[in-house]
BAVOVO-11114 format. One record per residue: residue in three letters; x, y, z of N, C-alpha, C in turn. Coordinates in pm, whole numbers, padded with zeros to 5 digits, always signed. Atoms other than C-alpha are relative to their C-alpha. Last residue first. Layout:
<rs>
ALAXYZXYZXYZ;...
</rs>
This chain:
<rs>
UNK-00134+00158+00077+05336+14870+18968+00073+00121-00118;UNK+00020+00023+00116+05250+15179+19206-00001-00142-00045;UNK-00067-00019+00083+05171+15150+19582-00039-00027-00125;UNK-00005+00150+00075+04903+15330+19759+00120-00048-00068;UNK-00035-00021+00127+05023+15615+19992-00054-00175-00029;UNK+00142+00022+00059+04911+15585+20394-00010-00012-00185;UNK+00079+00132-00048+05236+15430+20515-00147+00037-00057;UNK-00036+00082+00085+05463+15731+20306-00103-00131+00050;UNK-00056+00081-00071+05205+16001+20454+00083-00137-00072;UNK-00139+00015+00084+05148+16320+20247+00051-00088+00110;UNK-00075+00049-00113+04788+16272+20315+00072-00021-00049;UNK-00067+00085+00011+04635+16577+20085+00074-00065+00128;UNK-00157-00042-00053+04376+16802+20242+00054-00181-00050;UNK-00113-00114+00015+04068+16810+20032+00119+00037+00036;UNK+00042-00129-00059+03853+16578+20232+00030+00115-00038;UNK+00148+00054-00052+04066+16303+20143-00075+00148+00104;UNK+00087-00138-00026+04341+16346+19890-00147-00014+00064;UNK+00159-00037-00019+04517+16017+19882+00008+00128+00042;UNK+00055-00115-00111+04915+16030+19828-00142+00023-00042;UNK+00125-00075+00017+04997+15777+19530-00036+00057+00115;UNK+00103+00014-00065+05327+15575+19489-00075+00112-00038;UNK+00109+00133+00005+05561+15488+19261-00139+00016+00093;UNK-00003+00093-00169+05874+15673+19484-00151-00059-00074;UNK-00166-00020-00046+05979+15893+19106-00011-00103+00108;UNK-00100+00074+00121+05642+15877+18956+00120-00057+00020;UNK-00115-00019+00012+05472+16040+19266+00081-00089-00095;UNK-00060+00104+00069+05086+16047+19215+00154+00066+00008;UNK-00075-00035+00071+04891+16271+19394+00131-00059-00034;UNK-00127+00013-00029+04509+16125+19440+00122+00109-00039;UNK-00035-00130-00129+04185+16236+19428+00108-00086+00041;UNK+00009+00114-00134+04116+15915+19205-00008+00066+00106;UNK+00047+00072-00039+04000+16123+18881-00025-00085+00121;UNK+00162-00077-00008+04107+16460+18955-00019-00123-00011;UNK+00118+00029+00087+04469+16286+18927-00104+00005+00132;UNK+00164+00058-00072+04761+16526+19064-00130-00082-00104;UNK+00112-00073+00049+05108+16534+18969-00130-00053+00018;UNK+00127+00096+00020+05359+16544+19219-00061+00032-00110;UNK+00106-00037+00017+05715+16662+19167-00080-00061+00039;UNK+00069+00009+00123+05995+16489+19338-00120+00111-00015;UNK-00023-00142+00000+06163+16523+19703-00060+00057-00150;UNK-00194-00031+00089+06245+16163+19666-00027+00162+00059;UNK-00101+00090-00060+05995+16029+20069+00106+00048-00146;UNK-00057-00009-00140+05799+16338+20127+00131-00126-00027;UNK-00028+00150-00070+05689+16360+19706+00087+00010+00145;UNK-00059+00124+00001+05642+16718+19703+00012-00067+00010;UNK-00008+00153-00061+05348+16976+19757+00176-00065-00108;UNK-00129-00031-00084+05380+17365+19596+00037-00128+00100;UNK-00099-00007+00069+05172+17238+19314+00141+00024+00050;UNK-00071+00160+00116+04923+17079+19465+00140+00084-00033;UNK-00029+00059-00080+04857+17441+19709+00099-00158-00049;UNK-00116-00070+00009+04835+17648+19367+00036-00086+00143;UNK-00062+00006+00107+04540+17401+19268+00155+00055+00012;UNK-00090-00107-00013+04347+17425+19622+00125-00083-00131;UNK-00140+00019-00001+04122+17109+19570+00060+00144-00054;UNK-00089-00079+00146+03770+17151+19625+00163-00016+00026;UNK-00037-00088+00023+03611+16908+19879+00055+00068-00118;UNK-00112-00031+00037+03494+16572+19804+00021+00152-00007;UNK+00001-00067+00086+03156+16509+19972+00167+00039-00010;UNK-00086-00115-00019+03141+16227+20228+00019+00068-00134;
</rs>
């Protein structure tokens, strides 16, 4: 599967679903990392899953 392009002004208007936080996005994992709830929202296909059960957690 080919990694879509990521809509840049779309990331930015996203929030962590579970504080309400910034995200910021890593180009490396196609993830968007919430600092604040530790976790990571996969980007698959280009559309972020802003799901708290699909998110990796941090340490």
């Amino acid at each position: 599967m080919s990694d879509a392009p990521v809509d840049r002004r779309m990331l930015e208007a996203l929030v962590c679903p579970v504080t309400q936080a910034p995200l910021t996005y890593d180009a490396e994992t196609q993830e968007l990392i919430s600092k604040a709830a530790h976790l990571a929202y996969p980007i698959r296909g280009g559309i972020p899953i802003m799901l708290e059960e699909e998110a990796r957690k941090l340490d």
